[in-house]
C-alpha positions, -999 to +999 in steps of 0.1 A: +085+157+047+116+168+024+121+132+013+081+129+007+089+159-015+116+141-033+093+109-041+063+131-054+088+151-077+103+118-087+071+106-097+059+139-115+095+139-138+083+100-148+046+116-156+055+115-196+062+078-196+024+076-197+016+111-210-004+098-242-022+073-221-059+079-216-074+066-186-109+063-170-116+085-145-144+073-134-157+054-098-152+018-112-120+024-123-104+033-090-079+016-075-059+016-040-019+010-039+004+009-009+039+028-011+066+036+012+071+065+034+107+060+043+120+072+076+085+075+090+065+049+115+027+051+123+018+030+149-018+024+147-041+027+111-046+064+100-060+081+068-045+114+069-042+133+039-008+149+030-029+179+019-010+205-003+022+197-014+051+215-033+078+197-051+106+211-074+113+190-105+147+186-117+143+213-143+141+239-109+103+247-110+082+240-089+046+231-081+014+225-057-002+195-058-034+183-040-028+146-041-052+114-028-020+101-007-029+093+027-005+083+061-018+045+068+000+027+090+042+019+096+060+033+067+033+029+044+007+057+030-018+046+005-021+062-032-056+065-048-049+060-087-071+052-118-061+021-136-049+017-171-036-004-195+001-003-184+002+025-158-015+039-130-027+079-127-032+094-090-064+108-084-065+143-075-083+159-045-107+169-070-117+135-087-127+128-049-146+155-047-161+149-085-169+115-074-188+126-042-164+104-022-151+108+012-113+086+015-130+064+035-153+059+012-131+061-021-109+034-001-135+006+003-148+019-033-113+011-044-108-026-029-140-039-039-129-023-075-095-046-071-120-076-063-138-072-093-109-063-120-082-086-104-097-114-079-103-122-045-078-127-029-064-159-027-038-178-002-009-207-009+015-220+017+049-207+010+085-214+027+087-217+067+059-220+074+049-190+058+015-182+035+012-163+006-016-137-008-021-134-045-043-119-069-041-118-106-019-084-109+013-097-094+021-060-091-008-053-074-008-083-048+004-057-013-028-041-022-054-071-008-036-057+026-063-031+027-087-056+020-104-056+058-126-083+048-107-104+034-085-106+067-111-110+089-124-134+077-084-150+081-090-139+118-120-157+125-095-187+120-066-172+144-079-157+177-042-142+185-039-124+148-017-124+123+016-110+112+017-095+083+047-083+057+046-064+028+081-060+017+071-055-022+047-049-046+044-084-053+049-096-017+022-102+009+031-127+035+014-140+065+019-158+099-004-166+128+005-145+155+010-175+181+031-196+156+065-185+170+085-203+139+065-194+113+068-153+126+112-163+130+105-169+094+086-141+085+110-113+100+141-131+080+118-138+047+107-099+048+140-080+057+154-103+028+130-096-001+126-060+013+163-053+006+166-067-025+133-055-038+147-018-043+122+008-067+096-023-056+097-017-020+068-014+001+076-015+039+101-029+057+079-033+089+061-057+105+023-057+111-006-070+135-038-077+125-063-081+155-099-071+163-102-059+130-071-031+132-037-028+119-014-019+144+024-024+139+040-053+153+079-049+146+090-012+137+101-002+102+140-001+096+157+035+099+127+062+111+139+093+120+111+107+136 
């Protein structure tokens, strides 16, 4: 929990980058983003909200924040934020509630928003073996992970699964599960980008993708749980 503390206060100290920044708040603009929750491991897909938090800011107050940040899966939580022209805004507790939406809901709401504003999905072979996901936010690419759809219908294709990284913002790779070079590759291409990635990390885990679920596959680096 402390270093959860120390990312949302982090996060809060950076607010006036965008302060003059007016965004839509509004259903269509909502968006879903992936970030890490270091030193923590979920094993199979969750969508637990953090609830209330309190963070101190560096100038030594502090404050209570109801925040749309939710425990997935591995070492990964999932942020719903309203787009804008250079920066994201979370959405609060509230704007759910405003919006009539349920996570669950405001989740699927959110991909299908990602569809529309930035592409499917799309998929080109990459090193070892390897394929790529892009869409047309580079920064935004890890997102199409939460695109169920989407990796179905990649699943219809292989009945074992795939294995899944998301080392960085800009990084979704995939293997089939029963491809035993191509995954070799996966685990050295991922630990790689992940460590040299740094404020741009997303997880350094491992995931499954079968029947439909996440689950993980090889356990993030350094949980302390």
């Amino acid at each position: 929990m402390k270093r959860v503390l120390a990312v949302i206060a982090t996060a809060l100290a950076m607010g006036g980058v965008h302060a003059q920044e007016t965004f839509d708040t509004e259903a269509g603009n909502l968006l879903a983003v992936l970030r890490e929750s270091a030193g923590i491991s979920q094993e199979r897909e969750t969508l637990q909200p953090y609830g209330t938090l309190r963070a101190q800011l560096p100038d030594g107050s502090e404050v209570e924040l109801e925040t749309s940040w939710f425990r997935y899966v591995g070492d990964m939580h999932i942020r719903l934020v309203f787009d804008g022209k250079a920066h994201l805004q979370s959405a609060s507790s509230e704007d759910l509630d405003r919006l009539h939406l349920e996570p669950d809901q405001a989740l699927d709401l959110a991909v299908r928003n990602m569809r529309r504003t930035y592409g499917e999905p799309t998929v080109r072979p990459w090193r070892g073996g390897l394929m790529q996901v892009l869409g047309r936010a580079d920064d935004l690419n890890s997102s199409y992970f939460l695109d169920r759809p989407f990796w179905r219908s990649l699943e219809a294709r292989h009945a074992q699964g795939l294995v899944v990284a998301v080392p960085q913002r800009g990084g979704l790779l995939y293997a089939p599960a029963d491809d035993e070079e191509a995954v070799a590759a996966l685990r050295f291409s991922a630990a790689a980008i992940y460590a040299a990635s740094n404020r741009s990390r997303v997880s350094s885990a491992l995931y499954l993708f079968r029947e439909g679920r996440w689950s993980v596959f090889q356990p993030p680096m350094n949980v302390t749980q």
